[in-house]
BAKEVO-540550 format. One record per atom (N, C-alpha, C, O): x, z, y. Coordinates in steps of 0.02 Angstrom, whole numbers, plus 32768, in hexadecimal, padded with zeros to 4 digits. Layout:
// BAKEVO-540550
XZY...
***
This chain:
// BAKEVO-540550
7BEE812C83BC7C04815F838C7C0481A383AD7C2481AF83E07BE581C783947BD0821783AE7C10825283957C04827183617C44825C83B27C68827783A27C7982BB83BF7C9482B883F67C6C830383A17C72833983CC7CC0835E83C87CDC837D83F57CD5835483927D05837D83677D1D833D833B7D018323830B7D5D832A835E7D9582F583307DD082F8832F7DF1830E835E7DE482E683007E2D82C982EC7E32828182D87E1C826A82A37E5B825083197E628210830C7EA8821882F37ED7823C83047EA081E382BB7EEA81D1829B7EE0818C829C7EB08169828E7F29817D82B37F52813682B87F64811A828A7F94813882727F5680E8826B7F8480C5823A7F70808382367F61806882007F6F806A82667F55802D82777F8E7FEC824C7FA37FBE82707F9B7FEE821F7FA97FBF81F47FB47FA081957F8D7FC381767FC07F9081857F9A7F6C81347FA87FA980FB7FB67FE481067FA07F8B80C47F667F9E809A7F8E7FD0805D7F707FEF80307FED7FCF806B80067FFB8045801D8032808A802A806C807A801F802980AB8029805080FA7FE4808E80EC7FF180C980F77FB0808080DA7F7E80A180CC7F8380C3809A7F798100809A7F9280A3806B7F8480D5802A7FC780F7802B7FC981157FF6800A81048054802581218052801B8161806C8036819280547FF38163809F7FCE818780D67FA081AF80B77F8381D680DE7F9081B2807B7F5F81D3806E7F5E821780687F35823680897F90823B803A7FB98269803A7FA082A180777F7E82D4807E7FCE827180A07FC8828A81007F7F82A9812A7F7282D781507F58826E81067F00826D810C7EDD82A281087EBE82C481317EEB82A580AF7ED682E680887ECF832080A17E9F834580AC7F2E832680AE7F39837280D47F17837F81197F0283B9811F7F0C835281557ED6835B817E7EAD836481867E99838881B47E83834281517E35834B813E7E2F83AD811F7E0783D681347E6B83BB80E27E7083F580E37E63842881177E38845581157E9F841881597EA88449817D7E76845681AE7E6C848E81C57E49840981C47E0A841F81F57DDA83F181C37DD383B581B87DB7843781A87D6D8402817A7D3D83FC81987D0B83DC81897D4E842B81DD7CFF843082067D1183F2823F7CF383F482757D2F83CF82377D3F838B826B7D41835482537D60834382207D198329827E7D1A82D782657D5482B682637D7682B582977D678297822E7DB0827B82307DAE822F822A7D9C820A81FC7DC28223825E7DB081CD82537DF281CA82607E1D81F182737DED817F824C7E3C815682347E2A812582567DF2810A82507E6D8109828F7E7B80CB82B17E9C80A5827F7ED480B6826E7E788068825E7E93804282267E7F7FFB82257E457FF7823A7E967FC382167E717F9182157E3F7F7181FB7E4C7F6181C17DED7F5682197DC27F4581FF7DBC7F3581BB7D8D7F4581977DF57F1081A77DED7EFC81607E117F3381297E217F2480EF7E177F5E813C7E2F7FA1810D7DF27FD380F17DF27FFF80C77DBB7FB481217D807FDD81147D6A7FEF80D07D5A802980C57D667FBB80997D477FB780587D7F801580437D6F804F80347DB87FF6804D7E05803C80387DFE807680667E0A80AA80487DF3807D80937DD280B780C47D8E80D1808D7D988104806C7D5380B280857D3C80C2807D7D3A80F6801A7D11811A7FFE7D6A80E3800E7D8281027FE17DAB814A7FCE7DB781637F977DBD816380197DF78195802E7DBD81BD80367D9181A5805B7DB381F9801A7D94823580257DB48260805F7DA9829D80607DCE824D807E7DEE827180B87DCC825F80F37DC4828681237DB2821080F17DB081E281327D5A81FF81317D36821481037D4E81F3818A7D0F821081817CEB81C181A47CB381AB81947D1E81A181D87D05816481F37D48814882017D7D8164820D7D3680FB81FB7D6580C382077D6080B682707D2D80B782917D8B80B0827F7D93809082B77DAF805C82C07DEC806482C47D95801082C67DC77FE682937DE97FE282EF7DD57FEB83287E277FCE82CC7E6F7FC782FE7EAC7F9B82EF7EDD7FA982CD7EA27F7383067EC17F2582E07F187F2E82E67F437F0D82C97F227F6F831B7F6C7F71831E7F797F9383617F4B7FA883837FB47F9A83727FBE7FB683AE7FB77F9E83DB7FCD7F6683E37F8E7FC684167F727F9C845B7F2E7FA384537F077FAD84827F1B7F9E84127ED57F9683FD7EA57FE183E97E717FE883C97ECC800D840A7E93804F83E87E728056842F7E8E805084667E2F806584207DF0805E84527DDA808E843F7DB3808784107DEB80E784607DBD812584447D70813384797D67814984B27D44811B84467CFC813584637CD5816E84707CA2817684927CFA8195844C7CDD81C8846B7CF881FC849C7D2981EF84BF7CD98237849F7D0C828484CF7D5F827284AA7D68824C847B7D88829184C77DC482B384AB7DC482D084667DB28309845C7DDF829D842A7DE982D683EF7E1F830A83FF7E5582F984177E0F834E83EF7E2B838B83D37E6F838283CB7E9983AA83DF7E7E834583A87EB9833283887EC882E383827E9782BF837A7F1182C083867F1D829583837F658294834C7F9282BD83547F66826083187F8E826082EF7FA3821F82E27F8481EF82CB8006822683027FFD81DA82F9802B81CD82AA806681DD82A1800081AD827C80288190824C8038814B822D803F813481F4803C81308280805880EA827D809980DD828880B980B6826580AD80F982B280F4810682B98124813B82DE8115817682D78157812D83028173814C83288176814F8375819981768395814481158395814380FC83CB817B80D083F081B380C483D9816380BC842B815580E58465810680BD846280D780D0848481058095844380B38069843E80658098841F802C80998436808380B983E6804680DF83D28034812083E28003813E83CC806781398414805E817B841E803581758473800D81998491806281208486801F813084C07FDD811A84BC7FAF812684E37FDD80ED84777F8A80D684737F628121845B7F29812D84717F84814C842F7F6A818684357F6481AD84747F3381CD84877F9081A6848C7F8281D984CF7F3D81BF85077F1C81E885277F33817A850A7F0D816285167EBF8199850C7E9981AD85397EBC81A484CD7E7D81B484CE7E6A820E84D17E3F823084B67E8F821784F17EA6825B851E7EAB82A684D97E8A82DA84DD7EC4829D84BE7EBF82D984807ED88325849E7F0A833684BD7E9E834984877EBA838A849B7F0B8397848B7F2E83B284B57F28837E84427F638389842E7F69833D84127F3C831484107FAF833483FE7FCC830C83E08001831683C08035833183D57FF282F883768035830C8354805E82C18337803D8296831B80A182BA834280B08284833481048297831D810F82CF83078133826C8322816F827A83248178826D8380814F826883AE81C0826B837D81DC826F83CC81EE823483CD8206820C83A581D78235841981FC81DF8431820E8201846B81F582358480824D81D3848F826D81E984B9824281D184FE824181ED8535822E81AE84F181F18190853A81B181BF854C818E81B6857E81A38209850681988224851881A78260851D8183827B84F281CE8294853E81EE82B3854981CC82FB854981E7832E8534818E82F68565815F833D85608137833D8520810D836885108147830B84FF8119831584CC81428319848D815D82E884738145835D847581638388843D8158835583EF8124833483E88184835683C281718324838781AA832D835681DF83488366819C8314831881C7831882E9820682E982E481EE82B282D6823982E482E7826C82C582F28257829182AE823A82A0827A8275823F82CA826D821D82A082A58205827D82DA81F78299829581FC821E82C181F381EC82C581AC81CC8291819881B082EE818E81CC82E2814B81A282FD814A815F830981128148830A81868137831581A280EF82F881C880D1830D81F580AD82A481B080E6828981E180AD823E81AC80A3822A817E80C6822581C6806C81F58190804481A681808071818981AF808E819681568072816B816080B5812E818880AB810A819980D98121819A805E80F181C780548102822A807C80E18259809281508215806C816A825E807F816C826380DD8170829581018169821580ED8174822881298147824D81558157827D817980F68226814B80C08240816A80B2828F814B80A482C0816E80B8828D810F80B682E9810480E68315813980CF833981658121830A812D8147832D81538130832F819D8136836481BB811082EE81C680E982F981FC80B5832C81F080AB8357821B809D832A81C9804B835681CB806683AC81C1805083DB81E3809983B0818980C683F0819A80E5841581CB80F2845181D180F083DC81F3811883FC823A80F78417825D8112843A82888096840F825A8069842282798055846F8248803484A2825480688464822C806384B981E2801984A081B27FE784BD819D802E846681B07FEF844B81748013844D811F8048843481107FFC84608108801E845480CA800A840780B87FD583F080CF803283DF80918016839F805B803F839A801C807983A8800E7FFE837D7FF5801383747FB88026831C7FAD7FFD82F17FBE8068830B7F8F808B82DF7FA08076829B7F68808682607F69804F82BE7F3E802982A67EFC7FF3829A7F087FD4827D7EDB7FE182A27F257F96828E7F3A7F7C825E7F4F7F5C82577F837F8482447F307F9081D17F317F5E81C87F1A7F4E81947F377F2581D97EEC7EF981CB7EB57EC481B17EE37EAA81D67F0C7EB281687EDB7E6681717F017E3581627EB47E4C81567E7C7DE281687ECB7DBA81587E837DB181087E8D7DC280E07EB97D9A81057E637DA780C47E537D61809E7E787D2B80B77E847D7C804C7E887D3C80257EA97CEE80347EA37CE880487E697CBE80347EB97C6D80217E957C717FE77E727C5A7FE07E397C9A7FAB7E9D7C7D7F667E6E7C967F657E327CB97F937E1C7C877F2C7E0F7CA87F1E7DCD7CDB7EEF7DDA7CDA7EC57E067D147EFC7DA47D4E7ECB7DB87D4A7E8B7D8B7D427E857D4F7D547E577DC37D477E1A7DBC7D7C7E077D707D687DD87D4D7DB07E237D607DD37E0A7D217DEE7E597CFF7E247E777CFB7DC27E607CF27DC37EA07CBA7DF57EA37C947DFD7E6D7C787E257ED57C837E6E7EEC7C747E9B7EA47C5D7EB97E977C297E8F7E707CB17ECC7E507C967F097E6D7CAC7F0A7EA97CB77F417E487CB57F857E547CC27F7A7E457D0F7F567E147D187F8E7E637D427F7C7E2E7D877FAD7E2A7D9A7FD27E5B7D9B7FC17DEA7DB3801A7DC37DC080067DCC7E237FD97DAB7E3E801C7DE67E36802A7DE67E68806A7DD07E94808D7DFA7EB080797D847E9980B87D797EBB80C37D687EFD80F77D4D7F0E808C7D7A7F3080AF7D6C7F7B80C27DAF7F8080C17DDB7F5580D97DB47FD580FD7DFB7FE980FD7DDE802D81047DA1803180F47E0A807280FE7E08809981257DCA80C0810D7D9980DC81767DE280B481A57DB680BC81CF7DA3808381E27DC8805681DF7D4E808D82177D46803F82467D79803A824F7D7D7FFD82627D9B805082887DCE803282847DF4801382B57E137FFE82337E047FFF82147E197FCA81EF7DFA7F8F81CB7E167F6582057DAA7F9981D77D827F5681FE7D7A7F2B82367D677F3B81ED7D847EE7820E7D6E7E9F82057D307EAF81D17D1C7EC882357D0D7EA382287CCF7E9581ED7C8B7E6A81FB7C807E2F81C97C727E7B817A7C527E5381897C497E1D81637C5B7DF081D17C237E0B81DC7C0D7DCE81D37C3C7D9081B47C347D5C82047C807DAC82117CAB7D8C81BB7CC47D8B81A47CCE7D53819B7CCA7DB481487D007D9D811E7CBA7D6B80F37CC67D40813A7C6A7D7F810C7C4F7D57812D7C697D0081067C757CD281837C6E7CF981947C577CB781667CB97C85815A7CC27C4A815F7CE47CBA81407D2A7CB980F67D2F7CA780DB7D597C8480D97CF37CCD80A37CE27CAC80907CC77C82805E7CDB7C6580A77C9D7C7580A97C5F7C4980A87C8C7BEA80827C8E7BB980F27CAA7C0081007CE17BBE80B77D117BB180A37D0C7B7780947D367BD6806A7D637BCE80367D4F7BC080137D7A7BA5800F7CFA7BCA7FD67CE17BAC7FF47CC67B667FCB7CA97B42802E7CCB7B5080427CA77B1F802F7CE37AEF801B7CD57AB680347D2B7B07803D7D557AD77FEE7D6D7AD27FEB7DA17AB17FB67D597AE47F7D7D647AFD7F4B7D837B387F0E7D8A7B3C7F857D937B677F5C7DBB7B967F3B7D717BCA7F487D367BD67F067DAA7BDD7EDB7D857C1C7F007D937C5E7EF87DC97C797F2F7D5D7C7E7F587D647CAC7F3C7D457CE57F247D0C7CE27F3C7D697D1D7F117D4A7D627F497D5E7D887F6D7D8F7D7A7F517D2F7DC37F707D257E0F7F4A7D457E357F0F7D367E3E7F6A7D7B7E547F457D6E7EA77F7B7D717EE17FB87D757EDF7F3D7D6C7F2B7F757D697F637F367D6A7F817EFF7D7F7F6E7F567D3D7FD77F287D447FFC7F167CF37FF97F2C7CC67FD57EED7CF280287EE27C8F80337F107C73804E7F107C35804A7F467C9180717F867C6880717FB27C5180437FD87C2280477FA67C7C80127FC67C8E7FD67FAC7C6A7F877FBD7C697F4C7F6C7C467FBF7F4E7C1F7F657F727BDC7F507F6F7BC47F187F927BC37F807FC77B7E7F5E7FF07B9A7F357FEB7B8C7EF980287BCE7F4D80587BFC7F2780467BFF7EF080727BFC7EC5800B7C037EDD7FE47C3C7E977FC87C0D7E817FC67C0E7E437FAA7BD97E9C7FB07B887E767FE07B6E7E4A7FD37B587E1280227B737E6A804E7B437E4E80647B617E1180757B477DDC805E7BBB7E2D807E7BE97DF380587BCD7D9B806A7BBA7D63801C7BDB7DC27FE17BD77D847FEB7B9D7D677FD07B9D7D2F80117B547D7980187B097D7280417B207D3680307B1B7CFB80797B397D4C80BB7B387D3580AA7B637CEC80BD7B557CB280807B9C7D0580717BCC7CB680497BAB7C97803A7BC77C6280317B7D7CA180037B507C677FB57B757C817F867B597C647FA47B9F7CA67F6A7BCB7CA77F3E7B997CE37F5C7B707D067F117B9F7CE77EC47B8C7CF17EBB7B837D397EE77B977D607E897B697D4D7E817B7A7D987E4E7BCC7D9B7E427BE57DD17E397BE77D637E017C127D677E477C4E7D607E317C7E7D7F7E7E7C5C7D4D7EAB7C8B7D577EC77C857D9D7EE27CB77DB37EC37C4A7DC67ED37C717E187E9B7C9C7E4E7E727C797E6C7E9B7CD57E557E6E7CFE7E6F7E837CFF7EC57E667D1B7EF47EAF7CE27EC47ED67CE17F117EBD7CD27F3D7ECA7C967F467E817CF37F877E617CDD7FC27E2D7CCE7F947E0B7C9B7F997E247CFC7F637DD47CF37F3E7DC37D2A7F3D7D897D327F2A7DE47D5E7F4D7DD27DA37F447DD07DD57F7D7E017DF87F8A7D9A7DD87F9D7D9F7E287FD97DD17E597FB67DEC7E537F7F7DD77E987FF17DF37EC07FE07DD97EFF7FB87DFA7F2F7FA57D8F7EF17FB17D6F7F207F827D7C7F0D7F267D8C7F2D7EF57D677EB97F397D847EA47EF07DC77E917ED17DD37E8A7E957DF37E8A7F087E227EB77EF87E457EEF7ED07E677EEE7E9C7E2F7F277F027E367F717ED87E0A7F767EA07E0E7FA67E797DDC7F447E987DA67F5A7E5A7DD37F2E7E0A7DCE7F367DCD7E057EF67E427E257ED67E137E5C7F0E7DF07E607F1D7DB47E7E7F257E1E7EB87F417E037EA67F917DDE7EC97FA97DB17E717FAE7DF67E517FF57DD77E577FE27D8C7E7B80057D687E377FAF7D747E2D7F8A7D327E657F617D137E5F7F437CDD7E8E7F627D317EBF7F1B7D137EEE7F387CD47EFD7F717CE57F057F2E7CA17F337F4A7C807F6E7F647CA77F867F9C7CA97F827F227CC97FC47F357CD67FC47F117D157F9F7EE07D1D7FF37F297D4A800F7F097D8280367EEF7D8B805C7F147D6B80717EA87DAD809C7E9D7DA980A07E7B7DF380797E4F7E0680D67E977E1A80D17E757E5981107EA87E7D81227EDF7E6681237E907EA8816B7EA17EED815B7EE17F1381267EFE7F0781727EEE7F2B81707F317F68812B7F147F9B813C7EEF7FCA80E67F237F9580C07EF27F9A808E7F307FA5809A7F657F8980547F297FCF800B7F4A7FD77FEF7F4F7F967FD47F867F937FE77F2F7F5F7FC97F217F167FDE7F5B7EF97FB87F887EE580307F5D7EF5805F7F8C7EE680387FF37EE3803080257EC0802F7FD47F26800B801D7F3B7FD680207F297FC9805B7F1E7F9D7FF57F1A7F6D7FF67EF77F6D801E7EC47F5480567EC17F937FF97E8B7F9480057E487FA080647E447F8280897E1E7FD7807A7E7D7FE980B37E7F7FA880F17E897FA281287E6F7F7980C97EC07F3E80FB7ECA7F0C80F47E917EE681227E817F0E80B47E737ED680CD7E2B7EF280E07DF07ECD80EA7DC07F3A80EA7DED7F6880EE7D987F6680BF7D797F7280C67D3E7F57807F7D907F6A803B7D667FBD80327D627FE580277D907FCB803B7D0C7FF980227D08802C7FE27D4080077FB57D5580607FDF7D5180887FB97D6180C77FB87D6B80E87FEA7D7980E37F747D6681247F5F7D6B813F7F477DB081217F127DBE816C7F587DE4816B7F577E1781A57F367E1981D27F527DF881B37F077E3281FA7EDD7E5282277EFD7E88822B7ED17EB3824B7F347E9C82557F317EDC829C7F067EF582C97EF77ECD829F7EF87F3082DC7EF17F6282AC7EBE7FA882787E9D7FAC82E47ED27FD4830F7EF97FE8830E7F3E7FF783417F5F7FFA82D47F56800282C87F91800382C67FC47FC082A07FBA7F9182EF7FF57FC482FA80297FA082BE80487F7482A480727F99829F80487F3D826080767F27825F80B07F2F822C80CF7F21829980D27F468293810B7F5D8274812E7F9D826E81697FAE825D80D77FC8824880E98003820480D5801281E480EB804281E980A47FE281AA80897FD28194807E7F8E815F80607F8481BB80967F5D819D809E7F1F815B80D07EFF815780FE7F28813780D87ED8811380F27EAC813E812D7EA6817C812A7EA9811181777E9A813B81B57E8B816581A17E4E815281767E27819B81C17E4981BB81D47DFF818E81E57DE1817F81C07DB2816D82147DE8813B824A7DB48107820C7D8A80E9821D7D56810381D07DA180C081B37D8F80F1817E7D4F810781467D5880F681A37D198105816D7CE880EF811F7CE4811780F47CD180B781147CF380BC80DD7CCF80BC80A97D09809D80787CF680CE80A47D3B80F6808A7D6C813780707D4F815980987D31814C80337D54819580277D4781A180077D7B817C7FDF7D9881EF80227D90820780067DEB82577FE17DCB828A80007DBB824C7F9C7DC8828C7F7E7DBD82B87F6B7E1382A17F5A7E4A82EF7F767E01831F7F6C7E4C83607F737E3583777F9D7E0E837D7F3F7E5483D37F3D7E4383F77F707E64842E7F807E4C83E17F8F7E9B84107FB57EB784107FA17F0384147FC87F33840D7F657F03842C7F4D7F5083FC7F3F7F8683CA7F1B7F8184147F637FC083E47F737FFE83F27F32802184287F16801D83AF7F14804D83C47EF2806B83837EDC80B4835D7F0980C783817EA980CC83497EA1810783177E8F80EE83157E5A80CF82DA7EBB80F4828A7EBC80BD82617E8280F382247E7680F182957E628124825D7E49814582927E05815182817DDD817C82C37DFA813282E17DAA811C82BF7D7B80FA82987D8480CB82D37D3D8119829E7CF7812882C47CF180D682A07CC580C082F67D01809C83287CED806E83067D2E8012830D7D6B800B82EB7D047FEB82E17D467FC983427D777FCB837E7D6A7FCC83137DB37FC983637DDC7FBD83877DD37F7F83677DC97F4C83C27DD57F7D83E17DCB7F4583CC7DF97F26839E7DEC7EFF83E37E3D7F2B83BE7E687EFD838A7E5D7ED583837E7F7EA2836E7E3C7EE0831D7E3E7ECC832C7DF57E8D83197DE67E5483567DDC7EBE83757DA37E7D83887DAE7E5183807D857E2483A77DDF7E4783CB7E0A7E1583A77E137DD283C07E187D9A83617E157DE583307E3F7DB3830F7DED7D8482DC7DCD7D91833E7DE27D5483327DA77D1E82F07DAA7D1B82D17DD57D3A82D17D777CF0828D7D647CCC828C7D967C9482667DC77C9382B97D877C6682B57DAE7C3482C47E067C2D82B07E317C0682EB7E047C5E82DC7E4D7C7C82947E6C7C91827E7EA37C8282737E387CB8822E7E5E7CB381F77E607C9981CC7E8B7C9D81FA7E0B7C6681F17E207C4081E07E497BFA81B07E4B7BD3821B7E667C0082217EA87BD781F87EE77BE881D07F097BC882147EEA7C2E81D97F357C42817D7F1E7C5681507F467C6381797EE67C53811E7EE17C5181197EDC7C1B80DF7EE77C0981577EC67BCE812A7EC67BA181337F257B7181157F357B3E81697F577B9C815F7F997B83811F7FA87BB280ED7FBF7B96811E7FA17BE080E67FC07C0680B07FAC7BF080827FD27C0080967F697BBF804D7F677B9880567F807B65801F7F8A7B4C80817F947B4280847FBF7B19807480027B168046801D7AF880AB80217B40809680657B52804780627B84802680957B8E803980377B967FF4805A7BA27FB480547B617F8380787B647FBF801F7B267FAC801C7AEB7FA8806E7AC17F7A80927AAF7FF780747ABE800580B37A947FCE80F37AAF7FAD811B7A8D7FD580E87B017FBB812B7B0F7F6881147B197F4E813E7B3C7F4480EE7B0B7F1080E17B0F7EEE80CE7B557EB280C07B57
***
């Protein structure tokens, strides 16, 4: 890779971590247009990289430990993976004229933005790119939509894994969710990953629906986003999908707990987003779904996927 003039950025991890990042992207690509901006990201983010009008090249980077810079010294180093002390030295690694990151105390000469654990993570990386006197626009989530065609054209897409159980609705509850929405006529499809296709099996058992409605470890991440660009509606947890729906304006209904939507939710500004949550904070990375999240009945959400096909009906 022939690199004269760069800016490497860090963000060496998944697929709503990214599209939160974009924002951050934007404003860089703004501030040096005459510099190659490649992104340390993981191989399989490529299809979604290649979608970000900001990104100029992928460096795939499976995680920390793992960034390998090939060429001279970029100009600039930006870390928006975290707070360190891990990413600021895999950045430093690849000798940057400057570096902008927050502060870690391990590194002591190296100047940075003090780090916040109360603010939305879209706001966080802006406020990094500000501290450097970049302006960003905090809205600036929109990506265009896939080349391919989406494999299930404006169905509903049920999305029920999540990271960790502390973020899964319960199966019963997404099968009795599904079950209701083919009753009323929509074309309702599962997805996940291939870990995730028994889950989305049993769901689909339980909703009476097909083996041709589980899309789960059937779909790359291009068809994917080509799924959700197209889908009527979204329905799924504090989840990478989640963020999907947010960068193309597909309608959706979002589950949260334990984590706050105020800290990983969809803007306010974007109506047709609906963010259900009881209120109650709790560990986003507990082996136990959160109670909170229990909180949020069948027929409760019911209700908001079936205003949200509505209002996207009304408004065409």
């Amino acid at each position: 890779m022939a690199v004269s003039s760069a800016v490497l950025v860090l963000r060496a991890l998944g697929l709503g971590d990214l599209l939160t990042a974009v924002p951050a992207l934007r404003a860089l690509r703004a501030a040096h247009p005459d510099d190659r901006l490649v992104l340390a990201a993981p191989e399989g983010l490529r299809d979604l990289v290649e979608l970000i009008d900001a990104v100029d090249e992928l460096l795939p980077t499976a995680g920390l430990g793992d960034l390998a810079w090939p060429g001279p010294p970029p100009k600039l180093a930006v870390n928006l993976h975290g707070s360190g002390p891990e990413s600021i030295h895999d950045l430093m690694g690849a000798d940057p004229a400057e570096l902008l990151t927050h502060h870690h105390p391990d590194f002591p000469a190296a100047p940075g933005l003090e780090w916040r654990d109360d603010v939305h993570e879209v706001d966080r990386w802006c406020r990094l790119v500000e501290y450097a006197h970049v302006p960003a626009d905090r809205s600036a989530l929109r990506l265009p939509a896939p080349p391919g065609p989406s494999p299930a054209p404006d169905a509903v897409v049920v999305h029920p894994g999540a990271a960790f159980p502390a973020r899964r609705w319960p199966p019963e509850r997404f099968a009795g969710l599904a079950r209701s929405l083919a009753a009323a006529g929509h074309d309702v499809v599962l997805t996940g990953s291939a870990a995730e296709r028994d889950l989305c099996r049993s769901i689909a058992e339980r909703a009476g629906l097909g083996e041709e409605a589980v899309l789960a470890g059937r779909t790359g991440l291009a068809e994917l986003a080509a799924l959700v660009a197209g889908a009527a509606l979204v329905v799924c947890g504090d989840t990478g999908v989640g963020h999907l729906a947010t960068a193309f304006g597909t309608p959706s209904v979002l589950l949260f707990g334990p984590t706050p939507p105020r800290l990983w939710g969809p803007p306010p500004s974007a109506r047709q987003h609906v963010v259900l949550w009881a209120g109650n904070v709790g560990d986003p990375h507990g082996e136990e779904p959160d109670g909170g999240l229990l909180l949020l009945g069948e027929e409760r959400v019911l209700a908001a996927v079936r205003s949200a096909l509505e209002a996207r009906v009304a408004h065409g």
